[in-house]
Structure formats: C-alpha cells, structure tokens
N, C-alpha and C positions, 0 to 999 in steps of 0.2 A: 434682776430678772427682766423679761421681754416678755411685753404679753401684748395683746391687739387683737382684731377682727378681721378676717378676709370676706371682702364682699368680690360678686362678680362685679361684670364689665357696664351695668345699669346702676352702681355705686350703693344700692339698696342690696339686693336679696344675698346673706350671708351663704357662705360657700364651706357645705358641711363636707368631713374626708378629705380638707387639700392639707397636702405632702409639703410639710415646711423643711427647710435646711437651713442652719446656721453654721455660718463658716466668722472667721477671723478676717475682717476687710482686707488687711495688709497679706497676713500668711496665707490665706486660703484655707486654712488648718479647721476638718470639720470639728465642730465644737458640742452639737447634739443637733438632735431631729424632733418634730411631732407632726402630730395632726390635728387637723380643726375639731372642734365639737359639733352638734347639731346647731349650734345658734353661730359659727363660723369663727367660735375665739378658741385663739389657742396662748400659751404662758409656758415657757421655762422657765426656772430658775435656776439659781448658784451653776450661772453663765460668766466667763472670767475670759475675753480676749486678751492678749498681749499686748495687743495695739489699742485698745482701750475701747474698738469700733467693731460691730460684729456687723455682715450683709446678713440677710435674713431673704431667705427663696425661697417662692410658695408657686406649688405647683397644682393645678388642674386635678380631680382625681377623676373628670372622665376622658382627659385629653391633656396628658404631661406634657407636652410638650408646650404643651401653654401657660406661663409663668410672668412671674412680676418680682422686681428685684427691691430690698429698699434697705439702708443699713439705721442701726444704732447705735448711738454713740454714750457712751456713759460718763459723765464730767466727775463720778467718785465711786470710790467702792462701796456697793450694795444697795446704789440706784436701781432705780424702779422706770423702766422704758416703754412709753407706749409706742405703738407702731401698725397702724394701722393700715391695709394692703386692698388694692385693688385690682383683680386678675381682669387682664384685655381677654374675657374669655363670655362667649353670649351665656344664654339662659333656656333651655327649650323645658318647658315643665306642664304639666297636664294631667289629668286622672283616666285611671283603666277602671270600667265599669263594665257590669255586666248587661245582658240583653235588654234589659228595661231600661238602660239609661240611667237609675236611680242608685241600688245598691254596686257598692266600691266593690272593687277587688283588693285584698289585702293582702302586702307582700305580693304583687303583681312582680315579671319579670319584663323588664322592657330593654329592648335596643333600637338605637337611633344609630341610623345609616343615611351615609351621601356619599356623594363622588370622590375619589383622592386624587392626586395631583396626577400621576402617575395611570391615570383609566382605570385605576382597581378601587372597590367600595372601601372605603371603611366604617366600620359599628364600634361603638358606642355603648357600653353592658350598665344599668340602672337597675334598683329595686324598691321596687315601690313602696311606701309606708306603711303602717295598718290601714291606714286610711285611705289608700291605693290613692294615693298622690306621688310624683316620681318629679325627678329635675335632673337631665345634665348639663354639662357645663363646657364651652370648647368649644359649640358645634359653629364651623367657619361660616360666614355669608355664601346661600345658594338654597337650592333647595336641598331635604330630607324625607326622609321615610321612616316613621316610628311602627316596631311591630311589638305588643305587648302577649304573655300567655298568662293564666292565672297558673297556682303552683303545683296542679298535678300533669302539667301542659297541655291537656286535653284540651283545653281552647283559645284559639288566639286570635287575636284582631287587629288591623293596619290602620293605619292614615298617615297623612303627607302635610309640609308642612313647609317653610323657607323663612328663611333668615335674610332679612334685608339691611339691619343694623345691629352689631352686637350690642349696643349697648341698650336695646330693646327687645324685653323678653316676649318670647314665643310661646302661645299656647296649645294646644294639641292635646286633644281627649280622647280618648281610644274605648271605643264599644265592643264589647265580646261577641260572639255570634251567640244565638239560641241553642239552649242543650236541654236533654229530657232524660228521663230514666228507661231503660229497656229491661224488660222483666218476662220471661219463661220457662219453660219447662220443659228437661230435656228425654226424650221415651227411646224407648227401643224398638224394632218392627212390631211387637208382641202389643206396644202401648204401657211397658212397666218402663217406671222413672228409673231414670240412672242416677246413680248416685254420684257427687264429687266430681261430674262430665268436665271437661277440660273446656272453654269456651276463648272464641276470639272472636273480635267485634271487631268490622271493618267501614268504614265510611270517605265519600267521593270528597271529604271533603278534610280530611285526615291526612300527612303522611306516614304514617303509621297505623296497623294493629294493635287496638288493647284492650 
C-alpha cells in the first residue's frame, strides 16, 4: 500500500480534500484514486504496478491546477510505502464572525477572488468549519478579496488580503455586518389583522428581497 501526508506550500499546514491519482510510472495506466482526510493523509491499498513504481499526483482541491508529483517504488510484494507530498500551493485561512467580532459563523460560505492571467477574476469556493474557520489553498502571489455569507445568505462580509510568498500563510478574518429582527403587524383600512399576509423585506444593503 501507499499511504502519506499532503501538506501545503509552508510544509506544515495539511491539506484536507486534495484529489490524489495514482498511475504506473512506466505505463501511465491509472491504478486508483483518493482523497485526503481532515488531517491531510491519504493510504490505498492492494496497489500492484507492473513496473513495480507507481507516480502518485495530488492536486489542489481549491486550485487543480496546482499539483506535485512524487513516485513510489516497491522493492517486494505487499510493501508498505510512505510518501509524503508537498503542493507549491499558498494557504489563505481566517475565521467568519459575526457583528461582535466574538461568536463564529458556522458552516460560513466563503470565496476568495483575484485577478486571472487573462483580465478575468477568478474565485475560489470554501466552507467554513463549525467553528467558521475556512482555508484555501492555490491562491497565486498578488492580491485577493475574500467575501464570506453565513448559510441563509442574508449577510455577508468582505476583506482583502495578498500574497507575497506562497509558502507563508495568510490570514484574513471576515466580519459580518449587524442584523436585527423585524416584527409587525399586518391591518386592513378598517385596522382588522390579516391573516397569513404575504410579506417582502427589502434593504439598501441586500441584493435581494426576503
């Protein structure tokens, strides 16, 4: 079997959700797939190359294209291979909190955007922990823009952020704005309540009705 760790591009922080491949060094021939865990290890077993060498490809899961190659080699049958990986891929990680600063947002939804080669943004899709802590993983040298909502999107919050060396992580904490409850009572010309009234709530600071 193959089994190992993928850490990012600061050789510490393990890199949960990356998209491994295992092929045949020689044939190319894919041989299986996984994914990392939350603590960044991943393990197949009763793996059998022909050539006796398997490459082992792990990808990015917030920026595939960002990968690291590394092979193993087996000197007999039903070795045990470690293989440990390190994606050239930064760290941008931070907590979504609400208006006090204090209580987390949990299961926050966050996306990080920058510039693409090409003049067009590209984003970046994360979900925040229960403990509304988030990480992606990928994001190139330059600056960024992280936008978080909590999960019935009624509120959301920005901040900005840059990358000067991948292999130092960036932090970036995101504040939710203030929300309150709105409560009344809906009458007719006469002053008798209506019952089951249809209501829409609109605000300057929404792109939506809800």
């Amino acid at each position: 079997n193959i089994r190992g760790t993928v850490r990012a591009a600061d050789g510490q922080t393990p890199v949960t959700s990356a998209f491994l491949v295992f092929r045949d060094a020689v044939w190319w021939t894919v041989l299986n797939s996984t994914s990392t865990n939350s603590s960044g290890f991943y393990q197949v077993n009763n793996i059998v190359p022909e050539s006796g060498s398997v490459r082992v490809i792990a990808h990015s899961p917030s920026n595939f294209s960002v990968q690291v190659e590394g092979t193993a080699t087996f000197a007999a049958t039903g070795e045990a291979v470690t293989l440990d990986l390190t994606l050239p891929a930064s760290v941008v990680r931070g907590s979504v909190s609400y208006s006090d600063g204090v209580t987390r947002v949990p299961f926050a939804r966050v996306w990080v955007t920058y510039p693409g080669p090409n003049g067009f943004d590209i984003t970046h899709f994360a979900t925040a922990d229960a403990t509304g802590n988030y990480k992606v993983f990928g994001i190139p040298v330059g600056p960024f823009s992280v936008l978080a909502q909590d999960r019935d999107a009624a509120l959301e919050g920005t901040a900005t952020g840059a990358v000067t060396d991948i292999t130092v992580p960036v932090t970036v904490d995101v504040t939710l704005p203030p929300d309150g409850v709105v409560t009344g009572t809906v009458t007719d010309a006469s002053g008798a309540v209506v019952p089951f009234a249809e209501m829409a709530l609109t605000s300057p600071n929404l792109a939506f009705e809800s």
